[in-house]
VEXTORDREN-488519 format. One record per residue: x, y, z of N, C-alpha, C, O in turn. Coordinates in steps of 0.02 Angstrom, whole numbers, plus 50000, padded with zeros to 5 digits. Each point is the difference from the previous one (the first is absolute). Layout:
<recs>
XYZXYZXYZXYZ;...
</recs>
This chain:
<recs>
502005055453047499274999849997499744996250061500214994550018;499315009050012499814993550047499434994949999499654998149953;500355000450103499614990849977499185004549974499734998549946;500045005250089499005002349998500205004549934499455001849979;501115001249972500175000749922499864996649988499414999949982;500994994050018500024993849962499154996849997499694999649947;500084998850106499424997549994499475004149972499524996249991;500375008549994499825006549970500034998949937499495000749967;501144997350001499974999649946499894993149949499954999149939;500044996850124499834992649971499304999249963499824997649946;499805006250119499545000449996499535003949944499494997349978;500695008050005499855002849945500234995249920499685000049947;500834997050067500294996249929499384994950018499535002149967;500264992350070499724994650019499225002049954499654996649963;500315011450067499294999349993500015003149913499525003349979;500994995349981499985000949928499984994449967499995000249938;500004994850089499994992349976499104997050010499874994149991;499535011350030499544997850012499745000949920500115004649961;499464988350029499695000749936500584994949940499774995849962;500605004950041500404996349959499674994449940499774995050027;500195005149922499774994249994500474994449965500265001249946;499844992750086500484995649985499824992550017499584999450044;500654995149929499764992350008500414998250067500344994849997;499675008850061500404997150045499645005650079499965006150007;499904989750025499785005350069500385005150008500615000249993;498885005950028500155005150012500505003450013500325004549972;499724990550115500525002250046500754998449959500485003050026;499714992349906500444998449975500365005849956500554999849972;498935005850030499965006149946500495005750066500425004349985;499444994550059500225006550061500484997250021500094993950009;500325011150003500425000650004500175005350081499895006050004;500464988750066500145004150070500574996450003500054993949996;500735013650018500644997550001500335002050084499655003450037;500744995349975500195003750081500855002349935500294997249954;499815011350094500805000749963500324998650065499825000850058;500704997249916500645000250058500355005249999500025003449949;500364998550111500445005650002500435002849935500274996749955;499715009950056500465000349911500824999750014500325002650046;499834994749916500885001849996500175006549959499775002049947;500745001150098500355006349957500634999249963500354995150014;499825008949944500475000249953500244991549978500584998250008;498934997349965500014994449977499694999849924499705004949978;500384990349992499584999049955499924992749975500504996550002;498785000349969500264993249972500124999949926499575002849966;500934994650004499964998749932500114992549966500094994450024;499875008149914499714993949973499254996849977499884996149953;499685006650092499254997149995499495005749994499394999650006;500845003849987499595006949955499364998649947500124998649941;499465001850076499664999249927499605004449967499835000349941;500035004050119499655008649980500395006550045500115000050061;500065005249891500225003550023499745008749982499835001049942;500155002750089499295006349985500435007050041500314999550053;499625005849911499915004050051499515002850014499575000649956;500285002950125499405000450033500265006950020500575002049988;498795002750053499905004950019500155001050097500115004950035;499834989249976499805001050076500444992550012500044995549957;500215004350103500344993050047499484994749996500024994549971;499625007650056499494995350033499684995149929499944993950001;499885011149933499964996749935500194993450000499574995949986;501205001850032500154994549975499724994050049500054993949989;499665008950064499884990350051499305000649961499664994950005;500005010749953499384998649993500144996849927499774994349994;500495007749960500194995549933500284993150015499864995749959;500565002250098500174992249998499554997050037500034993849999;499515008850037499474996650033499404997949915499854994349982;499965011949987499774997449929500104993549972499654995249985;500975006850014500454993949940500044994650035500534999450031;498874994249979500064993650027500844997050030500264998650054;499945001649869500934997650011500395003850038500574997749998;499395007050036500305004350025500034998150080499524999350038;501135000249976500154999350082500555001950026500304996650041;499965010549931500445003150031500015006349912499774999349943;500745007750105500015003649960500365004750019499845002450054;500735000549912500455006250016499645006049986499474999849969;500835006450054499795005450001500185004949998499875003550049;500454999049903500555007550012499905005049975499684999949947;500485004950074499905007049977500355001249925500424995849984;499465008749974500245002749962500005008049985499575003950021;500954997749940500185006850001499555005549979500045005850019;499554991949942499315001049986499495003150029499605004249980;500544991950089499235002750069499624991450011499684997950048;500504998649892499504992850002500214995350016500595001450011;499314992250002500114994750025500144995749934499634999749951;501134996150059499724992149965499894994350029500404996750033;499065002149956499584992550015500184993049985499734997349952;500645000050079500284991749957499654996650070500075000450061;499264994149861499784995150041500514994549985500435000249956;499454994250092500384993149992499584995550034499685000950052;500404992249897499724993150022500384996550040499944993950002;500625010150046500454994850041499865004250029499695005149983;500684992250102500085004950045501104998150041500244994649984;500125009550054500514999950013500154992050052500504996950014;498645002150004500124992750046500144994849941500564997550006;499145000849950499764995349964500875000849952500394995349998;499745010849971500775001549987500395004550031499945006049988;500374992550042500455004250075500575001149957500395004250022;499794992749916500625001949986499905008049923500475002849973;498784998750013499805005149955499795004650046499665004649976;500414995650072500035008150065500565003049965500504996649990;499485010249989500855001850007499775007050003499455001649976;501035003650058500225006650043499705005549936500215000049942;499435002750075499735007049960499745006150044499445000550023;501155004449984499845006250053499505001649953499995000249938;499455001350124499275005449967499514995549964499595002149959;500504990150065499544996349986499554996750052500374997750043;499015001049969499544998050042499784993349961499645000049950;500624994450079499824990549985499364999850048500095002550055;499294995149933499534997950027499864993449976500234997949947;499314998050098499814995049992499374995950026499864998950059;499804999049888499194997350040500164992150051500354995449978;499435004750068499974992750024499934994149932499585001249956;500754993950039499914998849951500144990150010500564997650007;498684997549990500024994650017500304998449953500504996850015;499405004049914500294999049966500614997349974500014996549949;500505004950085500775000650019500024991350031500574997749998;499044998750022499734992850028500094995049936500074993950005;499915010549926499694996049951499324994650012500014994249980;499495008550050499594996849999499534994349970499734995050024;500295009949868499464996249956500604996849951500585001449986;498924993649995500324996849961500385000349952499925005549974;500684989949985500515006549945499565002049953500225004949970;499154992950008499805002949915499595006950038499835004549963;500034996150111499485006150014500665006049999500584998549984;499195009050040500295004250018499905001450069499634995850024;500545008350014499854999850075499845007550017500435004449989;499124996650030499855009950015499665000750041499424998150003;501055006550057499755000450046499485006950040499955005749976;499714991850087499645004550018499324999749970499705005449996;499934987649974499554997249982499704993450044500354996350034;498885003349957499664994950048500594999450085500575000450023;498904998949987499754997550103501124996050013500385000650048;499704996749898500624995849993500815006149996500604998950008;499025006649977500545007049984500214997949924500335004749979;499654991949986500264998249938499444996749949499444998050016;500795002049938499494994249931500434996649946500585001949997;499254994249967500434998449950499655001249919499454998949974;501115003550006499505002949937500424998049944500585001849994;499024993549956500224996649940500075006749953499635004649982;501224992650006500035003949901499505002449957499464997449983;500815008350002499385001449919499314999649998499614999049953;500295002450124499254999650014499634994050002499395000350012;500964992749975499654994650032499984997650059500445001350041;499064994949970499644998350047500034992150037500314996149964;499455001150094499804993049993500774998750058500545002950011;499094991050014500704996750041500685001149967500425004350015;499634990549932500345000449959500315005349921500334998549950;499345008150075499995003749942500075000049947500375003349964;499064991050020499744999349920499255001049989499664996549962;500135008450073499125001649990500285009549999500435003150030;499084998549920500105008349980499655001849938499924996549950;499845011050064499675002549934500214997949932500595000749984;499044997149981500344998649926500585006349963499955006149996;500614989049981500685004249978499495001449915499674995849970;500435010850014499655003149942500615001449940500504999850035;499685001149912500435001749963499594998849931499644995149990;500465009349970499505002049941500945000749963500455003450025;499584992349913500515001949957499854999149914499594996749968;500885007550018500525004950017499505006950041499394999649992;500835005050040499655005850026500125005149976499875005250030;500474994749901499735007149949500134994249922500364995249986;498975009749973500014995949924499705004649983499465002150021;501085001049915499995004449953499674995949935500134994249985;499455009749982499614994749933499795004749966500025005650025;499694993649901499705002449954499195001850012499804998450056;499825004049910499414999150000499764993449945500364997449958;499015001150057500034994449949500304993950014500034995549957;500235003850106500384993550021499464997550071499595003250032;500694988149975499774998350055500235001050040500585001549984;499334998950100500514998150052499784997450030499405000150013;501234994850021499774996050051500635003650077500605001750002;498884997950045500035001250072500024994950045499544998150035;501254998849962499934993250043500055001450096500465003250027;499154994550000499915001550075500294991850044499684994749999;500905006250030500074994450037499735001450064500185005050031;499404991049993499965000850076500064990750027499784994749978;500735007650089500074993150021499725001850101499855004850035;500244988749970499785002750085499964993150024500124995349962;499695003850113499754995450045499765002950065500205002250054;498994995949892499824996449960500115006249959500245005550011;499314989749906500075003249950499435006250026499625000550048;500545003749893499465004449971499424998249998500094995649957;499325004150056499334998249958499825004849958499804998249945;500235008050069499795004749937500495006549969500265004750029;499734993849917500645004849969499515005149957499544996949975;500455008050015499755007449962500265002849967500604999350008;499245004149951500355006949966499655004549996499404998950002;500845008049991499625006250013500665004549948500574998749981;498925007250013500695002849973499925010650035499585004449987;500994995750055499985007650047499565004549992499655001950047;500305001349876499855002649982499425000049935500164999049941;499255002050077499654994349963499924993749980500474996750023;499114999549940499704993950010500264995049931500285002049948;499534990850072500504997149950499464999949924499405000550013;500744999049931499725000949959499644993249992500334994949988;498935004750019499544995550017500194993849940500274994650011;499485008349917500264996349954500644995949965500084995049964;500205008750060500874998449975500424998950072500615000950004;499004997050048500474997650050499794992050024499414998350006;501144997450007499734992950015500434999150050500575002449996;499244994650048500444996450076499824993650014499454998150019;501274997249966499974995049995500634996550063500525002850015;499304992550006500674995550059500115007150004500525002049974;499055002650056500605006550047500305005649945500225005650013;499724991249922500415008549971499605003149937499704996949957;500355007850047499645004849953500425000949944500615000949998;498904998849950500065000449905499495007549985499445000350026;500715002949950500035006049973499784999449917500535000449968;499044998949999499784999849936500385005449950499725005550005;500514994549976499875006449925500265007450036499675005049985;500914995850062499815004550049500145005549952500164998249944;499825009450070499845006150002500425004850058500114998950059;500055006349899500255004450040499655001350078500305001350052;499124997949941499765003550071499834992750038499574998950042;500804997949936500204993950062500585001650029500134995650041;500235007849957500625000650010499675002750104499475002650018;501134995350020500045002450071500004992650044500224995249969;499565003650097500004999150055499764990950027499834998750058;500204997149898499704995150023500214993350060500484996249992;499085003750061500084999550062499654988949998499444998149982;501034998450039499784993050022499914999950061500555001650024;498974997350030499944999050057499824991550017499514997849969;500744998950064499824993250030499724999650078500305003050045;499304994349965499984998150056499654994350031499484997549976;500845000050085499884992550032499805002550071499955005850019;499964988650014499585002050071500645004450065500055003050054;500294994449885500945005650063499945006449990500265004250036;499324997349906500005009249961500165000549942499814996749951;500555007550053499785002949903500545003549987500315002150049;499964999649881500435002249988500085002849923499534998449965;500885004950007499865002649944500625002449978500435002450036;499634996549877500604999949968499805006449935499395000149989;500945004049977499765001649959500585001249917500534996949993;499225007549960500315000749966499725004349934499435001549982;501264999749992499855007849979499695000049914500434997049969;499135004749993500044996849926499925006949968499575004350011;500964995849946500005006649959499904999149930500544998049976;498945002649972499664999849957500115004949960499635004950005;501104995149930500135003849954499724998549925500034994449974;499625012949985499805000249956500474994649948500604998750005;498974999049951500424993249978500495003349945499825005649981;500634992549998500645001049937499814998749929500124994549975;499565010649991499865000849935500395003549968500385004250023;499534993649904500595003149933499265004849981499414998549991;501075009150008499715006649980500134996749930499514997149977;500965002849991499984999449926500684993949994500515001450032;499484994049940500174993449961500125000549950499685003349960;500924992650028500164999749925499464995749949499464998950028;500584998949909499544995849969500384992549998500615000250011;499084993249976500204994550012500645000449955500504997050020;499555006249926500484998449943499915007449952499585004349987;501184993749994499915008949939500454996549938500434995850014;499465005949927500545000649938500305007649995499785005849997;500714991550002500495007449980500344998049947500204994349986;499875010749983500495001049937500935000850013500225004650036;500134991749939500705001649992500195009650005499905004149956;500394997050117500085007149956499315005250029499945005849979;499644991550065499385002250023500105002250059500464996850025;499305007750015500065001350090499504996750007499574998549959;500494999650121499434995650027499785003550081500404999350046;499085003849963499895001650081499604995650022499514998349967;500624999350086499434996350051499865001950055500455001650039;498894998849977499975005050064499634993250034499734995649968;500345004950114499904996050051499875006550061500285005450007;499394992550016499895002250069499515001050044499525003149979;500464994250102499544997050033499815005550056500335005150007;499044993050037499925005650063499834993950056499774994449986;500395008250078499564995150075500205006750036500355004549977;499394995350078500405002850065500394999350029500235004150041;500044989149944500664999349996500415000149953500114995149964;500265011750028500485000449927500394994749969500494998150031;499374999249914500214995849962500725002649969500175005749986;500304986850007500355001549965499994995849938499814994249992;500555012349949499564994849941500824998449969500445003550026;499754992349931500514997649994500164995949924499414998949988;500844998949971500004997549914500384993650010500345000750051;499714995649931500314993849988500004995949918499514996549986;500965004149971500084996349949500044992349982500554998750024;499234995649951499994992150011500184998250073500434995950017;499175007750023500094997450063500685000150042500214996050041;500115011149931500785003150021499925006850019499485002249976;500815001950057500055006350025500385003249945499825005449977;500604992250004500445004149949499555001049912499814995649961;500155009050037499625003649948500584999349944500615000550011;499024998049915500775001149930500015006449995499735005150019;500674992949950500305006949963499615004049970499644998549952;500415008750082499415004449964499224998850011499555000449957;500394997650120499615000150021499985004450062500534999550030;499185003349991499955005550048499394999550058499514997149976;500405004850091499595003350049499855008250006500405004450016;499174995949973499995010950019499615000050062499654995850028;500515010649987499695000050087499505001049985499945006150008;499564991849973499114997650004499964990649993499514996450011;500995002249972499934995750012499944995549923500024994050013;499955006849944499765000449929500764995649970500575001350020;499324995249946500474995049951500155003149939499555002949970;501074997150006499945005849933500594997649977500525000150034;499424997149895500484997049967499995005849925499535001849965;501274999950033499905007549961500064996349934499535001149962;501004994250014499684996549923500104994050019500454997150030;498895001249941500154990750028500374998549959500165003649952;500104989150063500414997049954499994991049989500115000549939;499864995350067499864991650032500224998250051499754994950022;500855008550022500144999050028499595001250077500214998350056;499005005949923499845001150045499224994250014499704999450053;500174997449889499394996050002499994995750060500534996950008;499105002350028499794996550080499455002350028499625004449981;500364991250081499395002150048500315005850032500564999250024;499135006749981500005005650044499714998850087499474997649980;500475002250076499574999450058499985004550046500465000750041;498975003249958499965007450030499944997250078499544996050001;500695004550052499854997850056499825005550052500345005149997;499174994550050499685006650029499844996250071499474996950006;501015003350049500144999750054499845004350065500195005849999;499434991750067500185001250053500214995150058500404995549986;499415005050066500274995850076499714993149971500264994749982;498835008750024499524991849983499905000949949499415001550004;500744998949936499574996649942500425001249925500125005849985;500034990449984500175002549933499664997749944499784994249996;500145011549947499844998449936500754998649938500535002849986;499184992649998500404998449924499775001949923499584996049981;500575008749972499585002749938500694996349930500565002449990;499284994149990500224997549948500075001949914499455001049974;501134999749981499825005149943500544994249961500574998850018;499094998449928500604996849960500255006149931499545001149962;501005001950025500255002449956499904998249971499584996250023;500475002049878500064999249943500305005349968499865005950009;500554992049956500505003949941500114997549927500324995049985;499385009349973500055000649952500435003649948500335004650024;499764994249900500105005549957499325000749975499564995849994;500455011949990499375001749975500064999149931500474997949966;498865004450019499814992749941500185005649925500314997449955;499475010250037500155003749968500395006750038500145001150059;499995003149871499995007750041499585001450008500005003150053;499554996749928499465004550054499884998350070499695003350041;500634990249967499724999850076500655005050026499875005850017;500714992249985500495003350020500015006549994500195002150055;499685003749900499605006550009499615001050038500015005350030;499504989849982499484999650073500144998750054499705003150044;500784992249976500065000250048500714998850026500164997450053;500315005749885500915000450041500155003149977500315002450048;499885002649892500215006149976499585002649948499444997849985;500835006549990499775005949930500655002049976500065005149967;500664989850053500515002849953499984993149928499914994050011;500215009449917500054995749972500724998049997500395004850005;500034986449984500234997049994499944991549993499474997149990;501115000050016499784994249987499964997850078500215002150053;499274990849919499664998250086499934992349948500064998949940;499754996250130499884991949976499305000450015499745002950048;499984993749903499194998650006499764991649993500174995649960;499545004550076499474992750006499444999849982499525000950037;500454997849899499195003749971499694993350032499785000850057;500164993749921499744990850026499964999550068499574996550026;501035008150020499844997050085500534993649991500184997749946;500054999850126500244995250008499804993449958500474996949975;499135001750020499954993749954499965001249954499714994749986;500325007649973500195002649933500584999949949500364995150011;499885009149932500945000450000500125005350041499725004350035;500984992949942500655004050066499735006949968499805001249943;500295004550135500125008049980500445001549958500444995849996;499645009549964500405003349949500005005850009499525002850026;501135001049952499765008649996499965002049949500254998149947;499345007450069499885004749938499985005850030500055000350061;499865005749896500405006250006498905004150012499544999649959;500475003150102499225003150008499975009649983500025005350032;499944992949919499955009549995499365003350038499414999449983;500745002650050499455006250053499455003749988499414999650016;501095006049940499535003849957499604998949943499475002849986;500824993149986499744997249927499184999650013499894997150053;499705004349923499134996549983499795004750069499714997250047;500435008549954499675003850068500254997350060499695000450053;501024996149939500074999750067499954992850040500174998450057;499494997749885499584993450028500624994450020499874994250016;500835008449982500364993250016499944994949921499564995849993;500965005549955499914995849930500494997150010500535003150007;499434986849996500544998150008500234997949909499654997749955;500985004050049500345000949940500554992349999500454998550039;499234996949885500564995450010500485001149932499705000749946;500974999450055500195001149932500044995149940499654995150010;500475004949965500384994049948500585001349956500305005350010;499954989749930500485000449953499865005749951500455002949970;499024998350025499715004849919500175007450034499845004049957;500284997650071499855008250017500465003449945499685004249968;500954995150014500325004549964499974997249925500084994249982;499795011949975499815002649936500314993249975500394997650041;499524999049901500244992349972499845002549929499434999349978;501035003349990499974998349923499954993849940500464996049990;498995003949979499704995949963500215000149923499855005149969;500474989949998499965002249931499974993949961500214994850025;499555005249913499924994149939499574994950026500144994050003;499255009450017499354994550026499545003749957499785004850032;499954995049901499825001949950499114997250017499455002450013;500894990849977499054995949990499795002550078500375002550043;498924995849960499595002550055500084992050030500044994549972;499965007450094500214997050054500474995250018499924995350039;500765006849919500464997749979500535000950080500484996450015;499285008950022500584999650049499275002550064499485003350000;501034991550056499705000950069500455000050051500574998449983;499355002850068500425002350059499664995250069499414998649994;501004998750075499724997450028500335002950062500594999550015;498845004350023500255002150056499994998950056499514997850029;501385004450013500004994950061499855004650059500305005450001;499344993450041499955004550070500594998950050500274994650009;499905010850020500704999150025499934999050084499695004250031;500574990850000499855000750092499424996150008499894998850059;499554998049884499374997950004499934994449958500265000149944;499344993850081499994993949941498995001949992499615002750039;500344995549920499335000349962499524997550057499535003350022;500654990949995499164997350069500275007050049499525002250031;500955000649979500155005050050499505005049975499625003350035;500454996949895499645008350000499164998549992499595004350016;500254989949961499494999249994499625000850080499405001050006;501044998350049499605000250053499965007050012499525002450029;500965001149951500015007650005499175003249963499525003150023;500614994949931499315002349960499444998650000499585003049965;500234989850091499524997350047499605004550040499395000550008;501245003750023499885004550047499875006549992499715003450043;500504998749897500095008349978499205001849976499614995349991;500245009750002499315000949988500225002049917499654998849952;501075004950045499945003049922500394996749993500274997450049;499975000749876500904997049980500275003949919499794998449944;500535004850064500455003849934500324996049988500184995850041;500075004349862500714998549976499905004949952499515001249965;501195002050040500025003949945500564998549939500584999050016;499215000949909500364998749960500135006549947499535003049974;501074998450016500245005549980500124998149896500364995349982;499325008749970500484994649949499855008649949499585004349986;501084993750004500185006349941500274995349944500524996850001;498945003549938500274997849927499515003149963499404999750011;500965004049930499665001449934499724996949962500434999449956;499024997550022499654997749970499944994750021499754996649956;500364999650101499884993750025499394999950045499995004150046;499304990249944499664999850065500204995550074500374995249994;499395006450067499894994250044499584994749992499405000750010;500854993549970499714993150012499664998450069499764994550010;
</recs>
């Protein structure tokens, strides 16, 4: 290339740096380099820090002239038709021993004061800037002799929060700097913050009661007399985790009874719903899950009385639905016709309930009385008892024993019964009942 190229093209880059706007003179913004002769079939490695392919040769002195850090750059063809571009922050003077032999490579290099170590160790050094050919330019965008003056550092955490509706949030915004911040903001991308239910306090935003259509884009900006800067973060606002249908606080079941419990919840975020027995995963015996989700104990028995706990789960939020069992014997047949079979046999009944006397069985005929469930208790008298030489009137009596049943037992039975039979059978010729 020759020298009235080169200046040609300085010149056009120079005059792209007009307008700039930045806390540091102009001329500190432009950027005029001189190249030195190119080397052939060389290359530098090691100090690579951008590498591109390009369309045209000439591409690459105009990309490392761009790139401030840039003061030297290989150049080679590829099989392709295109060029690869490797910029580098060294040059072969500064490391003479990272030159090494690459047929079909072109090593160039900017004049470079740099290579002097000029600025101080905390600056960086980049050359082909100010009247001096070089500048020194503090880390991370600060500023100041000593590079501790710079736009306020912004960070809004955490920068995504997933939540319910119906919940608060808080939006904590750190901004630090030197100097500080004087004024910190919030805004939110995409529409405005909700006037009522938003508060900004020391720098961070609280979110009232939020709502699905809070959900998106909210932006902290700080700024001090160095500039301004801005952090943001993402808030996604899911319909809250409700039970479609719940069990009831507590149920009585009968010995011998099925039991269904239905549970189950909706959000937009699919819930998982889940059973837990006295606060254990392991379910007793003859207790079951069906794929709806539903609790179903096919005959209870005591072994199943406890807290039930329907649990209905996602990422954020869970519900807990609570069900204490009770188990009983039922109190007659008729309940047990109602609500555990229609075969007649013998079954144990609790006419009193737990505090009462102990259950007993008795034998529940089905059909008997239309069907109504007749619980049947027997006694000693049933078979035929021949009577003889009781002449005078009321000379002979009989005292009968109920069998399986003590008397306060049956009396609770007959507490409960709406009807009560005894039947007495008596075959004698000329004799009355007393």
């Amino acid at each position: 290339m020759t020298a009235k190229a080169v200046l040609f093209l300085i010149g056009i880059l120079m005059t792209s740096c007009k307008g700039l706007q930045h806390k540091v003179p102009e001329e500190e913004n432009c950027r005029q380099v001189e190249i030195d002769p190119s080397i052939v079939d060389r290359t530098l490695v090691g100090h690579v820090f951008k590498s591109m392919e390009i369309q045209a040769s000439s591409g690459c002195e105009v990309n490392c002239f761009i790139e401030a850090d840039c003061v030297s750059f290989n150049n080679r063809p590829l099989q392709n038709g295109k060029h690869l571009c490797e910029l580098s922050n060294s040059t072969h003077l500064v490391r003479p021993g990272d030159l090494k032999d690459r047929e079909g490579t072109v090593y160039t290099t900017f004049k470079n004061p740099c290579s002097s170590n000029p600025c101080p160790v905390i600056k960086r050094c980049q050359t082909g800037f100010t009247s001096k050919g070089y500048r020194c330019i503090c880390p991370n965008g600060m500023m100041g002799q000593n590079c501790t003056e710079g736009p306020p550092f912004v960070e809004v955490v955490p920068n995504k929060i997933e939540t319910q509706e119906r919940r608060d949030v808080v939006m904590i915004c750190n901004a630090t700097g030197n100097p500080m911040p004087d004024l910190i903001t919030w805004m939110k991308s995409q529409g405005s913050l909700p006037n009522s239910r938003s508060i900004v306090s020391e720098g961070n935003l609280t979110l009232l009661n939020v709502t699905t259509d809070d959900s998106g884009s909210y932006v902290c900006t700080a700024t001090s007399i160095m500039g301004t800067n801005s952090s943001s973060v993402q808030l996604r606002v899911h319909t809250a985790l409700k039970f479609i249908t719940r069990p009831p606080s507590s149920v009585l079941v009968y010995v011998g009874q099925a039991l269904s419990l239905s549970c189950s919840a909706s959000s937009d975020l699919k819930p998982n719903v889940s059973w837990t027995f006295d606060g254990t995963t392991t379910l007793p015996p003859g207790v079951a899950i069906d794929a709806s989700n539903d609790l179903l104990v096919l005959s209870a028995n005591f072994t199943h009385i406890g807290t039930y706990t329907c649990s209905a789960t996602n990422r954020i939020s869970a519900l807990h639905a609570n069900v204490i069992v009770y188990i009983k014997y039922p109190e007659t047949c008729g309940k047990i016709k109602t609500n555990i079979t229609d075969v007649s046999g013998d079954y144990i009944i609790d006419p009193d309930g737990v505090q009462g006397e102990l259950p007993f069985t008795a034998y529940c005929n089905m059909t008997d009385k239309g069907g109504i469930g007749v619980t049947v208790v027997s006694h000693d008298s049933e078979n035929r008892t021949h009577v003889n030489g009781f002449e005078a009137a009321g000379s002979y009596s009989r005292d009968i024993q109920y069998i399986g049943a003590s008397h306060t037992q049956l009396k609770g039975l007959t507490d409960v019964s709406t009807n009560c039979q005894q039947f007495i059978k008596f075959e004698c010729k000329g004799a009355s009942l007393v």
